[in-house]
C-alpha positions in Angstrom: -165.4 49.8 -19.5 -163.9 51.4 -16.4 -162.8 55.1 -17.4 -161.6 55.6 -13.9 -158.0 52.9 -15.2 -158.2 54.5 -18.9 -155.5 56.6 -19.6 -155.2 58.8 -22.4 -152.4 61.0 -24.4 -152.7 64.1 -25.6 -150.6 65.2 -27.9 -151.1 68.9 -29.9 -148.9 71.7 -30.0 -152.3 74.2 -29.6 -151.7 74.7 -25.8 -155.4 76.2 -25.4 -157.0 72.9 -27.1 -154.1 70.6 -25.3 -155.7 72.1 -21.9 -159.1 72.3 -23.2 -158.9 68.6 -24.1 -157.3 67.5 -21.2 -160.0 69.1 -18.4 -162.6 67.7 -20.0 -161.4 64.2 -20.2 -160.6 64.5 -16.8 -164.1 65.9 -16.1 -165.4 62.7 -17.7 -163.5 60.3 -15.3 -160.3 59.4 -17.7 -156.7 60.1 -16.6 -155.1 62.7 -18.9 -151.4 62.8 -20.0 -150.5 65.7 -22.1 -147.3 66.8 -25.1 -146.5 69.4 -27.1 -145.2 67.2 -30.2 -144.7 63.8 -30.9 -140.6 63.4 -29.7 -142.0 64.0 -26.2 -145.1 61.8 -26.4 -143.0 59.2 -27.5 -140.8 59.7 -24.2 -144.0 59.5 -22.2 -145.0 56.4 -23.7 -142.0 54.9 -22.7 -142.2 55.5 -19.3 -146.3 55.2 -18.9 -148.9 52.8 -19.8 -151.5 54.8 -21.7 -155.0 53.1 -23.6 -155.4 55.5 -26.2 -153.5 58.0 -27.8 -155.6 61.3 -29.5 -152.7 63.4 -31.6 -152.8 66.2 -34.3 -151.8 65.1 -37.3 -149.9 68.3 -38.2 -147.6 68.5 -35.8 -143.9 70.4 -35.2 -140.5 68.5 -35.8 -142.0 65.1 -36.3 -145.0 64.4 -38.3 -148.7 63.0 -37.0 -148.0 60.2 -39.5 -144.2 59.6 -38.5 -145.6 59.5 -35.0 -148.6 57.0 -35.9 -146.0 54.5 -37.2 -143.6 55.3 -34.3 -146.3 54.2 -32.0 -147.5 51.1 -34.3 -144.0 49.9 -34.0 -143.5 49.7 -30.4 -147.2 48.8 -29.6 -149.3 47.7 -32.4 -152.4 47.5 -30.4 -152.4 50.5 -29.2 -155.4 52.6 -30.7 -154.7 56.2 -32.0 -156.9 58.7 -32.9 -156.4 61.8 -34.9 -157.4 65.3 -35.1 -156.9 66.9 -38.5 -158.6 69.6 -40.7 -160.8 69.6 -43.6 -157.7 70.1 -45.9 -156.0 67.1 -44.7 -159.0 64.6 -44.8 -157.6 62.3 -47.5 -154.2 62.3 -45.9 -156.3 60.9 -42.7 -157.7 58.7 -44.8 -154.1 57.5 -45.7 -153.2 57.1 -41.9 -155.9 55.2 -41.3 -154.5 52.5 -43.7 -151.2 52.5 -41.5 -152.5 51.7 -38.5 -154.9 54.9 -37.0 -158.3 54.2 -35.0 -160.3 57.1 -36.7 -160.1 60.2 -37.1 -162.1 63.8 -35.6 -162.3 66.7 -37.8 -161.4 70.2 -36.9 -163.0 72.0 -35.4 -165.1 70.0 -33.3 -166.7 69.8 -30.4 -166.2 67.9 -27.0 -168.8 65.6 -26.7 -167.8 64.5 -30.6 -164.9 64.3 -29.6 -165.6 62.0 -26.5 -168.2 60.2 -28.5 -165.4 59.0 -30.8 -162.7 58.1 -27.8 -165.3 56.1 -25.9 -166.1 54.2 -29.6 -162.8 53.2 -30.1 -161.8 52.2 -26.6 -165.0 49.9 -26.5 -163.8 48.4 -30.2 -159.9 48.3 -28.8 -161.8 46.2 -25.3 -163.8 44.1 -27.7 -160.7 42.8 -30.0 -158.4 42.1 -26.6 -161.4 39.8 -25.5 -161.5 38.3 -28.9 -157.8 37.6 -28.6 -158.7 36.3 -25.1 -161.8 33.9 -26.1 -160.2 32.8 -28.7 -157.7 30.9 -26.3 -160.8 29.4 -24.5 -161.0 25.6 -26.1 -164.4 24.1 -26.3 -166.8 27.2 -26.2 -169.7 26.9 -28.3 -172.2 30.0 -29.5 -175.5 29.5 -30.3 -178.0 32.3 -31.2 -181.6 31.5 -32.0 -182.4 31.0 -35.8 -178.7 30.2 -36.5 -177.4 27.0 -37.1 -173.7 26.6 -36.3 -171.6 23.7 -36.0 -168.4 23.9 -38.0 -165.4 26.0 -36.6 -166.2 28.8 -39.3 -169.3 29.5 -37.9 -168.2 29.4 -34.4 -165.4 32.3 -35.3 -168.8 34.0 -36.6 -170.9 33.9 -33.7 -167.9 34.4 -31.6 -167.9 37.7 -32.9 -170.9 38.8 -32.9 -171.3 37.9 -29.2 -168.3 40.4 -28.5 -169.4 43.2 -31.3 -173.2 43.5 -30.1 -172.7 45.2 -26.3 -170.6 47.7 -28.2 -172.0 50.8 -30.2 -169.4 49.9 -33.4 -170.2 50.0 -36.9 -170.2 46.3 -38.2 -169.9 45.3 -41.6 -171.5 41.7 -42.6 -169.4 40.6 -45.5 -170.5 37.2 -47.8 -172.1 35.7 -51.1 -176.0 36.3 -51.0 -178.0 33.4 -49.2 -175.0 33.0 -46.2 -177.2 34.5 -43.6 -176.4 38.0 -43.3 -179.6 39.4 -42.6 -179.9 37.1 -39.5 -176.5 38.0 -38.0 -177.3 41.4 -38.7 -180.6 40.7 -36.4 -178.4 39.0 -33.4 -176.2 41.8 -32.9 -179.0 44.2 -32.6 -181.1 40.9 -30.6 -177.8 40.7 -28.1 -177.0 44.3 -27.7 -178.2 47.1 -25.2 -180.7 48.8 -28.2 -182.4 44.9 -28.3 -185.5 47.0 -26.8 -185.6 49.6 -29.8 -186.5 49.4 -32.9 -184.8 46.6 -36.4 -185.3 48.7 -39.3 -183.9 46.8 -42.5 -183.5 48.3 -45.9 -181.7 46.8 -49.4 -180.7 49.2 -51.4 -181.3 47.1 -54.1 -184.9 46.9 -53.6 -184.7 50.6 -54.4 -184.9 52.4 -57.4 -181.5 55.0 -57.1 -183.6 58.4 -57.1 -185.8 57.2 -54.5 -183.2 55.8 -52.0 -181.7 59.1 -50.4 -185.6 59.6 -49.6 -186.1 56.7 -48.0 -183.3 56.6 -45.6 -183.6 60.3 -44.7 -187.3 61.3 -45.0 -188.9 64.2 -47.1 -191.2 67.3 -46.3 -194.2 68.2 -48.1 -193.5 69.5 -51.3 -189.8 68.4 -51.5 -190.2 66.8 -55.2 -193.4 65.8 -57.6 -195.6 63.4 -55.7 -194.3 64.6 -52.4 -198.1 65.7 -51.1 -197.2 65.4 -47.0 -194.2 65.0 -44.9 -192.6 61.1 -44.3 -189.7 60.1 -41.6 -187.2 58.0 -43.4 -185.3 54.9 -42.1 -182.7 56.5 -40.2 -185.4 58.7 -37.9 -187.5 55.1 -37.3 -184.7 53.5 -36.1 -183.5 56.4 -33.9 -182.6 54.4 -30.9 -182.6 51.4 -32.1 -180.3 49.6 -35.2 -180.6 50.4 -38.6 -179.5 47.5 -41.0 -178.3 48.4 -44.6 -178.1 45.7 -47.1 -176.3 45.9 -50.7 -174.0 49.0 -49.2 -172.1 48.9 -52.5 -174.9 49.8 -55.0 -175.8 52.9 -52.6 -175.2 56.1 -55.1 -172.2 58.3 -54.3 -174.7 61.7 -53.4 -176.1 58.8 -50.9 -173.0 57.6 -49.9 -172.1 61.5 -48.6 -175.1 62.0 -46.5 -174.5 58.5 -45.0 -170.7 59.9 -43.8 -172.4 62.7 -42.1 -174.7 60.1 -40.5 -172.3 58.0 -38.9 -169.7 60.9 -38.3 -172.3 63.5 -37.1 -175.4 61.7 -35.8 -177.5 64.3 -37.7 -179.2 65.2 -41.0 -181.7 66.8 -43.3 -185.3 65.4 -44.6 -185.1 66.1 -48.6 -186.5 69.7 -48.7 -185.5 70.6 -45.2 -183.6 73.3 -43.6 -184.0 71.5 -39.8 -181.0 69.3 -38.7 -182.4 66.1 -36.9 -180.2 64.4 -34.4 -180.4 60.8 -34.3 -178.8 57.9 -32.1 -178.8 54.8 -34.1 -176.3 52.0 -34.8 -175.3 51.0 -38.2 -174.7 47.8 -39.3 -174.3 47.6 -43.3 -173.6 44.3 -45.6 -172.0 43.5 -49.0 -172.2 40.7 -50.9 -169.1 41.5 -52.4 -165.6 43.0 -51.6 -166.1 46.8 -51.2 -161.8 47.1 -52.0 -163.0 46.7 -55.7 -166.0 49.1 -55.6 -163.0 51.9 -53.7 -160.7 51.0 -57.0 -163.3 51.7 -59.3 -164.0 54.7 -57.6 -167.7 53.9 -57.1 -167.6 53.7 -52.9 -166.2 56.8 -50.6 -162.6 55.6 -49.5 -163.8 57.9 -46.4 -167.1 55.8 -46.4 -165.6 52.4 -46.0 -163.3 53.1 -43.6 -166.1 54.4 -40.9 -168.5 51.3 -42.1 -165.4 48.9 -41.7 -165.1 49.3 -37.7 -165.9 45.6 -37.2 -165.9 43.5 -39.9 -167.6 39.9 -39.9 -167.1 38.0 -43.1 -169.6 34.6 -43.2 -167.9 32.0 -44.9 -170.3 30.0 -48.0 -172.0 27.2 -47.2 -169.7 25.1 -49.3 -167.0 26.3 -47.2 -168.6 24.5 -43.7 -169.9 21.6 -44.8 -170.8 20.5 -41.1 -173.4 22.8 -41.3 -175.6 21.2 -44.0 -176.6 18.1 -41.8 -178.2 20.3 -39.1 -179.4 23.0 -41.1 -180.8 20.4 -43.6 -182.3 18.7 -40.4 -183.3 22.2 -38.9 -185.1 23.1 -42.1 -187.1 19.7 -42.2 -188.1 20.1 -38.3 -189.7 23.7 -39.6 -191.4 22.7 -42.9 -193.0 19.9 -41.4 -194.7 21.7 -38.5 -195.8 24.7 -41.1 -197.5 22.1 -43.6 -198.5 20.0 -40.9 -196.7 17.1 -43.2 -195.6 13.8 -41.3 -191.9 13.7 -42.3 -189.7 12.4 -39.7 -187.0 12.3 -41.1 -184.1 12.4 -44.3 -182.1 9.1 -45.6 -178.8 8.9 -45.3 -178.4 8.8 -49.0 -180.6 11.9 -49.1 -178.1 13.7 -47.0 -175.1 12.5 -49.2 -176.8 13.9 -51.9 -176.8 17.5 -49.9 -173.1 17.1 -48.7 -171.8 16.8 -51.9 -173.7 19.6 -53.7 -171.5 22.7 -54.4 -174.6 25.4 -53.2 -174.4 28.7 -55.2 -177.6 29.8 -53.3 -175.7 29.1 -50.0 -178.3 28.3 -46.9 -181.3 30.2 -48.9 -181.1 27.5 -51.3 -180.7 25.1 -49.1 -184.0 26.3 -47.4 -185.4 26.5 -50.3 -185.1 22.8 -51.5 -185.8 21.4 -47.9 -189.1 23.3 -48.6 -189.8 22.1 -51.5 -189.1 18.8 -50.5 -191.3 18.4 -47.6 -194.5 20.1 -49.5 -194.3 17.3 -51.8 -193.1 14.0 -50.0 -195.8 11.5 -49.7 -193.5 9.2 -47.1 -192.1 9.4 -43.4 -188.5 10.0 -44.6 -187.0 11.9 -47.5 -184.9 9.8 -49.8 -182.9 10.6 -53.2 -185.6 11.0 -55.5 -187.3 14.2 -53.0 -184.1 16.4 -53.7 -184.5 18.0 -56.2 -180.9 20.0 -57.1 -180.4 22.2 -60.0 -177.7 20.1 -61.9 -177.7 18.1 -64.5 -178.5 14.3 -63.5 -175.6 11.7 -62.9 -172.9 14.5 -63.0 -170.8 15.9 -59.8 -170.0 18.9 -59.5 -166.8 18.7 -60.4 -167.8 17.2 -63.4 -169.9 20.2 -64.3 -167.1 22.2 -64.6 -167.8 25.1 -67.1 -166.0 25.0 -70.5 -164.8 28.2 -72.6 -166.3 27.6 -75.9 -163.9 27.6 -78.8 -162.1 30.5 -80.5 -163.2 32.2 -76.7 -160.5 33.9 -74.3 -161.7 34.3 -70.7 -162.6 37.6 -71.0 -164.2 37.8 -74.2 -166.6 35.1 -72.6 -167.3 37.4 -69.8 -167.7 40.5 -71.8 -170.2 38.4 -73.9 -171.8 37.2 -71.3 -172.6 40.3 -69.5 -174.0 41.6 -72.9 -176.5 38.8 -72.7 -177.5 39.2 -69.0 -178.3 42.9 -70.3 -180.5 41.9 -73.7 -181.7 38.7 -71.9 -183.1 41.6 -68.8 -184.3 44.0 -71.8 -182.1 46.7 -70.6 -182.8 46.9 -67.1 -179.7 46.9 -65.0 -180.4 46.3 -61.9 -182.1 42.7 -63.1 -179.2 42.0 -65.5 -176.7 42.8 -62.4 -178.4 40.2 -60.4 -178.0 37.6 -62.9 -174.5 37.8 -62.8 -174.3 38.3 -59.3 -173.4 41.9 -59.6 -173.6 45.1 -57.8 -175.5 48.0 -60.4 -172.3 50.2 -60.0 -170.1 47.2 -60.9 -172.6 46.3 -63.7 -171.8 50.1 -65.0 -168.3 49.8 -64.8 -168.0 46.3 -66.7 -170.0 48.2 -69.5 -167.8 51.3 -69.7 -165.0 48.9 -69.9 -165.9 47.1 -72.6 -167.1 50.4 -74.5 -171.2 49.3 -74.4 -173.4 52.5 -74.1 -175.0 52.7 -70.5 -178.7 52.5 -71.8 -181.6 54.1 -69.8 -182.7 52.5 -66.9 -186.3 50.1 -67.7 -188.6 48.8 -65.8 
């Protein structure tokens, strides 16, 4: 990014902070234009090509919103940035739904404030060469470790080729077993922290009370059991990328130090009074869609939209079929060398059989069968009989279509299920959840819904 051709508009009706802001951008090699209030910043924009606009969002005569949508009208591309106080946090919150980059709170200081403006002008470069690849016909991605031949995957790859050079937040959306962990590990692989450190968490893995530990560190003494000092995830990966799977079940207190993280660069070890700066890049995944976790009020509205810079959404394995015939193949290739097996080879039959299955486990089930298939062939080429699918013999999947049983609405079936998943797990949520291919929040909220105490938590 050239800063020497980035312009960039001012607009507050503060003259001291409108000069302030403007000298130092200048100092850092941008060129400055400057308003009192958004009727002449409009008139400016009209006359002057400008890359990024930075506005209060209280503002005299017409509002910082007004003047958000004003600019979104005329050029929807455009990115804008606002500067608003504590008190108005969930009305930038709002803006950012219309249209608004991000957002700084007052007061602040400079180099936050440049840190921010260089973020969003490197994600505002990155999506005009998407729009610009995206034109170029025949161009293939591959990344090591990823098989990708179907246009879905391409538009994956595609975009993690143009997030990782960047510093932006990415969130990896998909169903569990798509891969997420690996795409995750190519951004980081492809970008300029490739020589720092991959530190990988799940929250999942993690019981609730010990998670906040474990991302921020704890001094001696901080709780029982705490007999010496530990760094947590976020200071190991200081320099480097810090991957955080299963966002949604982090715990709302979590979820707050988290914001500071990614807004602040800087945080306390449980038991603490030192503020540690860190520089590490974020990238977070979900195996579910984080809109229903903000309208059960479980995940920070503020949260999601800092995580949700980039967003990269891997499509199911059922979705790109032309991916099973290589991965299948890729799979074999691997198995074989690890067992030292003499397969060459799959049938054509064999690799019908794989086409046509529907793959809830995605490509981790998919590994997992090519696995199990080569450690127990006895031949040169795996036919029918070495796949070994989890469905019922002779029946498609569309045959296997699931059936209400009688007197049964929908709901009642679910409500009934999840009321099995819980005695079936012995009251421990987190297993239950993953049963039914739930988050633990979600889990909580199904059970408050249909009016079944939230029991204890066991092991």
């Amino acid at each position: 990014m050239k800063t020497d051709k980035t312009s960039i508009l001012v607009v507050e009706d503060e003259a001291k902070l409108r000069r302030l802001i403007e000298l130092q951008l200048i100092e850092e090699g941008f060129k400055a234009g400057t308003a009192p209030d958004a009727e002449t910043a409009l008139q400016l924009l009209n006359r002057e090509r400008f890359d990024l606009v930075l506005t209060d969002f209280k503002l005299p005569g017409m509002s910082g919103l007004e003047f958000l949508l004003a600019v979104k009208r005329a050029n929807a591309s455009l990115p804008v940035v606002l500067m608003t106080a504590y008190g108005t946090v969930e009305s930038a919150v709002g803006a950012m739904k219309a249209g608004a980059s991000d957002y700084v709170l007052k007061p602040f200081s400079l180099a936050e404030l440049m840190l921010v403006i260089r973020k969003e002008l490197a994600s505002h470069e990155l999506r005009q060469e998407n729009r610009a690849l995206r034109e170029a016909l025949g161009h293939r991605y591959e990344y090591k470790n990823i098989v990708a031949r179907s246009d879905k995957m391409q538009a994956v790859l595609g975009l993690v080729e143009r997030v990782a050079p960047t510093n932006a937040t990415v969130l990896v959306g998909g169903e569990s077993g798509v891969g997420k962990d690996l795409v995750a590990r190519a951004i980081h692989e492809h970008s300029n922290r490739a020589s720092g450190p991959f530190v990988k968490i799940n929250s999942t893995a993690i019981p609730e009370n010990l998670l906040e530990s474990e991302l921020f560190g704890y001094e001696k003494g901080a709780f029982s059991g705490a007999t010496s000092a530990k760094p947590g995830k976020f200071e190991i990966a200081d320099k480097g990328t810090l991957f955080l799977d299963e966002i949604g079940d982090v715990p709302p207190p979590t979820q707050v130090k988290l914001l500071r993280v990614l807004q602040d660069r800087e945080f306390e070890r449980l038991g603490a009074t030192k503020t540690l700066k860190v520089d590490v890049r974020l990238i977070a995944a979900t195996n579910r869609d984080l809109r229903d976790a903000l309208e059960e009020g479980t995940f920070r509205e503020d949260l999601y939209y800092r995580l949700n810079v980039v967003a990269i959404d891997i499509p199911p394995l059922r979705e790109r079929k032309e991916d099973i015939s290589p991965l299948a193949e890729f799979f074999l290739d691997k198995f074989a060398r690890e067992s030292g097996k003499g397969v060459r080879g799959i049938t054509p039959q064999a690799m019908q059989a794989l086409e046509d299955f529907h793959w809830p486990g995605n490509v981790r089930e998919l590994q997992n069968i090519m696995e199990r298939a080569v450690t127990l062939s006895s031949g040169e080429m795996l036919d029918v009989a070495d796949i070994r699918l989890d469905r019922p013999a002779g029946r498609t999947t569309a045959e296997a279509a699931p059936v209400l049983p009688p007197g049964f609405t929908l709901e009642q079936w679910e409500d009934e299920m999840i009321r099995e998943a819980l005695r079936h797990a012995n009251g421990n949520k987190s297993q239950a959840a993953r049963s039914l291919g739930l988050s633990r929040n979600a889990l909580r909220y199904r059970l408050s819904k249909i009016g079944v105490p939230d029991p204890p938590e066991k092991d």
